[in-house]
Phi, psi and omega in degrees: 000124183270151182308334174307305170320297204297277209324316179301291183000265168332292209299331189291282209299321165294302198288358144311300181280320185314314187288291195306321216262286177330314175300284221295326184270324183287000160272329160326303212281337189291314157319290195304317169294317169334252175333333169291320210270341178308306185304324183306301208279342171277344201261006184254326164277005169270333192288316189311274176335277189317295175322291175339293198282321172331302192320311202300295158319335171260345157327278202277324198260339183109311179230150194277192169209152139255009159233124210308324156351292171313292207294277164339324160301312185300332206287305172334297199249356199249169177260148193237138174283142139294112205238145170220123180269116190226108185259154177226146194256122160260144172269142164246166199321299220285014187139294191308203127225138182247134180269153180224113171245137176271121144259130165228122199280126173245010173138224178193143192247157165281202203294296201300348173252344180297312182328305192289290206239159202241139164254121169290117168275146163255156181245152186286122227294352198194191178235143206193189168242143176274143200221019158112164193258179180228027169198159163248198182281168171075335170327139143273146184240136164277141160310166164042028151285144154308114176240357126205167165255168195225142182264108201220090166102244173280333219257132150293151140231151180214104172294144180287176160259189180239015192219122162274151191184179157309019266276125164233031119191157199250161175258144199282078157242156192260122243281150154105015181269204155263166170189166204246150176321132184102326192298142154310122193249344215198151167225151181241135171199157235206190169218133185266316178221136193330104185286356166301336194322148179245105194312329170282033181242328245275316179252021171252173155287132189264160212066028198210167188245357199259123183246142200284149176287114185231142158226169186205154184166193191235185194193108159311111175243074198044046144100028161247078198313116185250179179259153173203140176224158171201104159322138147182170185273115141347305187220105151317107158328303177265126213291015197277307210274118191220170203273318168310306207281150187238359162296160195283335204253008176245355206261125187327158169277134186196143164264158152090186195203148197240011171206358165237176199263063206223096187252019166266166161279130208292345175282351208253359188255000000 
């Protein structure tokens, strides 16, 4: 074999581990972002959850908490009023009008359920004659499903939903009545968050023993002392994100402010 052979070999045989040494890291760093942004998405939805019942919990008591005891306990055990708003316009003698607003408590739902889960209305896409639904209560309804039809002019229409969900209840009409662009034809209701989740899990991060850092406290907003909360993750996943750094996108995943009057999240921006 002449040195010629020998040299093709070698040069062949190197630009192999090279090529392979290449592959191998830039699939590394691709694994590696994976698994960052998996760990990332989880911890922004436990982050989702928490902010919800905080919202809720402050709904009812006035003020957030910062002890997770609590916040667990509410979501377990507490009750949420059903609120109905109502306004009445009186004419007055000299002209004017005066709004008068009615609050009326129609009951109560528990936490865990305000918390969890959202409810949808679908409304009618136009005005038309009804020409019948196409699901019934208790159905899951899919996005871009038929959930009913409409008679418009000449034309059928069978608007899709825009939601997936539940149906738990239909409004009682009979195929020719009318009905007007807006009306409520339908109610929906979905789960926001897992509902198995295991709440005495609730203040760590997951897949970590590491709890999140919450503060709650007040902020004079022209002399008036407000509530202020702020969530955020302790050990940040991504090698982007430090405490230090004051870019928005390097900064711990965190909801709230510990001085404005704020309850999104740094992800939301």
């Amino acid at each position: 074999m002449n040195l010629t052979k020998i040299l093709t070999f070698v040069l062949f045989g190197i630009s192999i581990f090279l090529g392979y040494y290449l592959y191998s890291g830039v699939q590394k760093t691709v694994n590696d972002r994976k698994m960052v942004e998996t760990k990332e998405n989880a911890v922004i939805e436990k982050l989702k959850m928490i902010r919800e019942a905080e919202i809720v919990f402050q709904e009812v008591n006035g003020r957030y908490t910062s002890n997770w005891d609590s916040l667990i306990n509410f979501i377990e055990h507490g009750q949420v009023a059903i609120i109905e708003r109502r306004e009445e316009l009186i004419q007055k003698e000299y002209g004017g009008e005066e709004v008068i607003v009615h609050i009326d408590t129609l009951g109560f739902t528990s936490a865990r359920e305000r918390i969890f889960k959202v409810t949808y209305n679908v409304n009618a896409a136009d005005n038309g004659i009804f020409m019948g639904y196409k699901v019934k209560v208790g159905d899951r309804a899919v996005k871009n499903q038929r959930g009913y039809a409409l008679k418009i002019g000449d034309k059928i229409s069978e608007p899709p939903f825009i939601e997936n969900g539940f149906i738990s209840s239909l409004t009682p009409l009979n195929v020719g009545d009318m009905v007007k662009k807006g009306q409520i034809l339908m109610t929906l209701w979905d789960y926001k968050f897992n509902p198995d989740v295991d709440l005495n899990r609730l203040a760590f991060k997951p897949g970590s023993q590491t709890k999140f850092d919450i503060f709650v406290g007040k902020v004079d907003r022209g002399g008036i002392m407000v509530d202020v909360i702020e969530v955020k993750d302790p050990t940040p996943d991504s090698p982007f994100r430090s405490e230090a750094n004051e870019a928005k996108n390097r900064k711990p995943l965190r909801f709230g402010s510990r001085t404005d009057v704020s309850t999104s999240g740094n992800w939301e921006s």
